[in-house]
N, C-alpha and C positions, 0 to 999 in steps of 0.2 A: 640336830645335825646328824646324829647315828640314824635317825629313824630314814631320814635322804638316802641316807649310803645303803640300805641294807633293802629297802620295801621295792618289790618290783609288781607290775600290772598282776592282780587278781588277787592280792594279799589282804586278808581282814583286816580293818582296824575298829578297834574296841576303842572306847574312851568313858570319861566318868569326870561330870562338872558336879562336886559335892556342895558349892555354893547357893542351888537352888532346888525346889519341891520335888521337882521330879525325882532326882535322887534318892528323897526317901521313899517315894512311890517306887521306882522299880527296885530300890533296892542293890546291893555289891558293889562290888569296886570298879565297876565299869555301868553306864548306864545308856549309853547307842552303840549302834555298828552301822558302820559303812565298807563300801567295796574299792579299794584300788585301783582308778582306772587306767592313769600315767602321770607321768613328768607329775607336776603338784594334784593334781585331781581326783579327786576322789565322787562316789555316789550314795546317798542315801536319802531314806524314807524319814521326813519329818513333819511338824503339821501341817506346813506347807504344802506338804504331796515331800514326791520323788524328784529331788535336785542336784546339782552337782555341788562342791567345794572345793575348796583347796588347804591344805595342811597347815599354811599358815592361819588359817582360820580358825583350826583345829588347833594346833597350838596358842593362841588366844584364847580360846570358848573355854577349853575343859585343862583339869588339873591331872589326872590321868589316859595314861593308851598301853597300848597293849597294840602287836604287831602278828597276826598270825599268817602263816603259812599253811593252805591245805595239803593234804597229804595225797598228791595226784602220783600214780606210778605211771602209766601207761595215756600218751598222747594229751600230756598238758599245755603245751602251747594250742593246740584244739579248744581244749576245755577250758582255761581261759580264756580264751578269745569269743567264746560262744557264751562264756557266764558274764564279760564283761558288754558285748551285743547283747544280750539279754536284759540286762538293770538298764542298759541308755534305753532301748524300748520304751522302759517302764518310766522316761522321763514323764513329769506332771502329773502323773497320776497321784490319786488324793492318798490322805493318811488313812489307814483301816485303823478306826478306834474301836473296833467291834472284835478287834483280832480274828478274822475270820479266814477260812482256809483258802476261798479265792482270791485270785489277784485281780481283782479291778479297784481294788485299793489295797495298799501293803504299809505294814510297818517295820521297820527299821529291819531286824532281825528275819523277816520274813525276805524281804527282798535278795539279802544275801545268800540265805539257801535256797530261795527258790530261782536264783540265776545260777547253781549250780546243780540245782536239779532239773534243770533247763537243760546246762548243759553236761548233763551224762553223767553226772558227779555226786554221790552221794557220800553227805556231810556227815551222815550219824545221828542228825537232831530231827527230833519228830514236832510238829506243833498240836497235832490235834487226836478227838477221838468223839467222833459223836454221839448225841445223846438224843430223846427226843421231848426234852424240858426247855422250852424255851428260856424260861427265867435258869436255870441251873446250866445249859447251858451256853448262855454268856457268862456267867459267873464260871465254867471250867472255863472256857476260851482265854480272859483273862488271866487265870493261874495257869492254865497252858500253854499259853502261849512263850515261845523262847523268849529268852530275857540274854541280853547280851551276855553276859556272865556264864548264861550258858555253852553258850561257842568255844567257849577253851574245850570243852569237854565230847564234840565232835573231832572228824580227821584231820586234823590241826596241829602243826608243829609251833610252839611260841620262839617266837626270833624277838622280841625286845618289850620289856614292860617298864615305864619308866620306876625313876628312884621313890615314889609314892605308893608302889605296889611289891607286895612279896607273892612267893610261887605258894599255897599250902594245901597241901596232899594234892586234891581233884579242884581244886578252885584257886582263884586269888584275891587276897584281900587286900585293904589298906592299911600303908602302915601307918596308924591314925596319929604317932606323933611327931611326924614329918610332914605330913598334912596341915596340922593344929599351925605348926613353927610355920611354915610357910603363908597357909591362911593369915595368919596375925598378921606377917610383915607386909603382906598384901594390903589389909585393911589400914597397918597403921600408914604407908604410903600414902595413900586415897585421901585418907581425911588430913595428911599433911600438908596436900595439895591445894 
């Protein structure tokens, strides 16, 4: 209900489902990002391609979020509005498993900076740096490529992390035994059913 009251169009949302693989593949206490587009709706890049949702959904899927705010001074109603025109563009298009720096396919985290490098807004976060080793690199791309976790750490003010996550130093982690408690009672629910 905080996260309703406070998120308005253009606001990142981080999230993190610790229940399955992927999580230990990317890694921290958040594991997608998507873009705030209004009212419940949100966008982002999954294996599906480029879709929409909606928060309740969000609130279902994953066990943490995290709410941010960019750091816009100058002509932010523009600049949202151009970064959130920019990600619906990018409706259907595929998932970039390649992490590669073009958009004819994007993944999660790329989508969201590059609809504000779209629109005139620069996040702070770099994805790439070429090399000319094919096998080497795809192997940087995927370690370079942004990883949600990273996004705190561009122009980003944080407005809400749920009770599952704490703030520490430059990152944020989980606090793993309010996770563990919660996980159990979820599990023992299920199979009491």
């Amino acid at each position: 209900k905080k996260v309703k009251k406070i998120i308005v169009p253009g606001d990142i949302v981080l999230v993190g489902d610790h229940r399955h693989m992927s999580a230990m593949i990317i890694g921290g206490a958040v594991t997608h990002a998507l873009l705030f587009i209004n009212g419940h709706t949100l966008i982002h890049a999954i294996a599906h391609g480029v879709q929409e949702t909606t928060l309740r959904k969000l609130f279902q899927e994953y066990d943490t979020l995290i709410v941010l705010r960019p750091l816009i001074d100058d002509q932010k109603e523009k600049i949202v509005s151009k970064a959130i025109a920019w990600a619906k563009e990018q409706m259907n298009k595929p998932y970039d498993y390649e992490f590669d720096t073009d958009t004819e396919k994007l993944f999660c985290t790329q989508l969201v900076n590059e609809a504000y490098h779209h629109a005139g807004f620069d996040l702070g976060l770099t994805n790439h740096e070429i090399t000319n080793n094919i096998v080497t690199e795809q192997i940087r791309r995927w370690k370079n490529a942004i990883r949600p976790k990273d996004m705190i750490k561009g122009k980003v003010k944080i407005l809400f992390l749920s009770s599952f996550l704490k703030k520490d130093e430059n990152s944020v982690v989980l606090r793993e035994a309010l996770w563990i408690k919660n996980t159990m009672r979820s599990i023992t629910k299920k199979t009491q059913k």
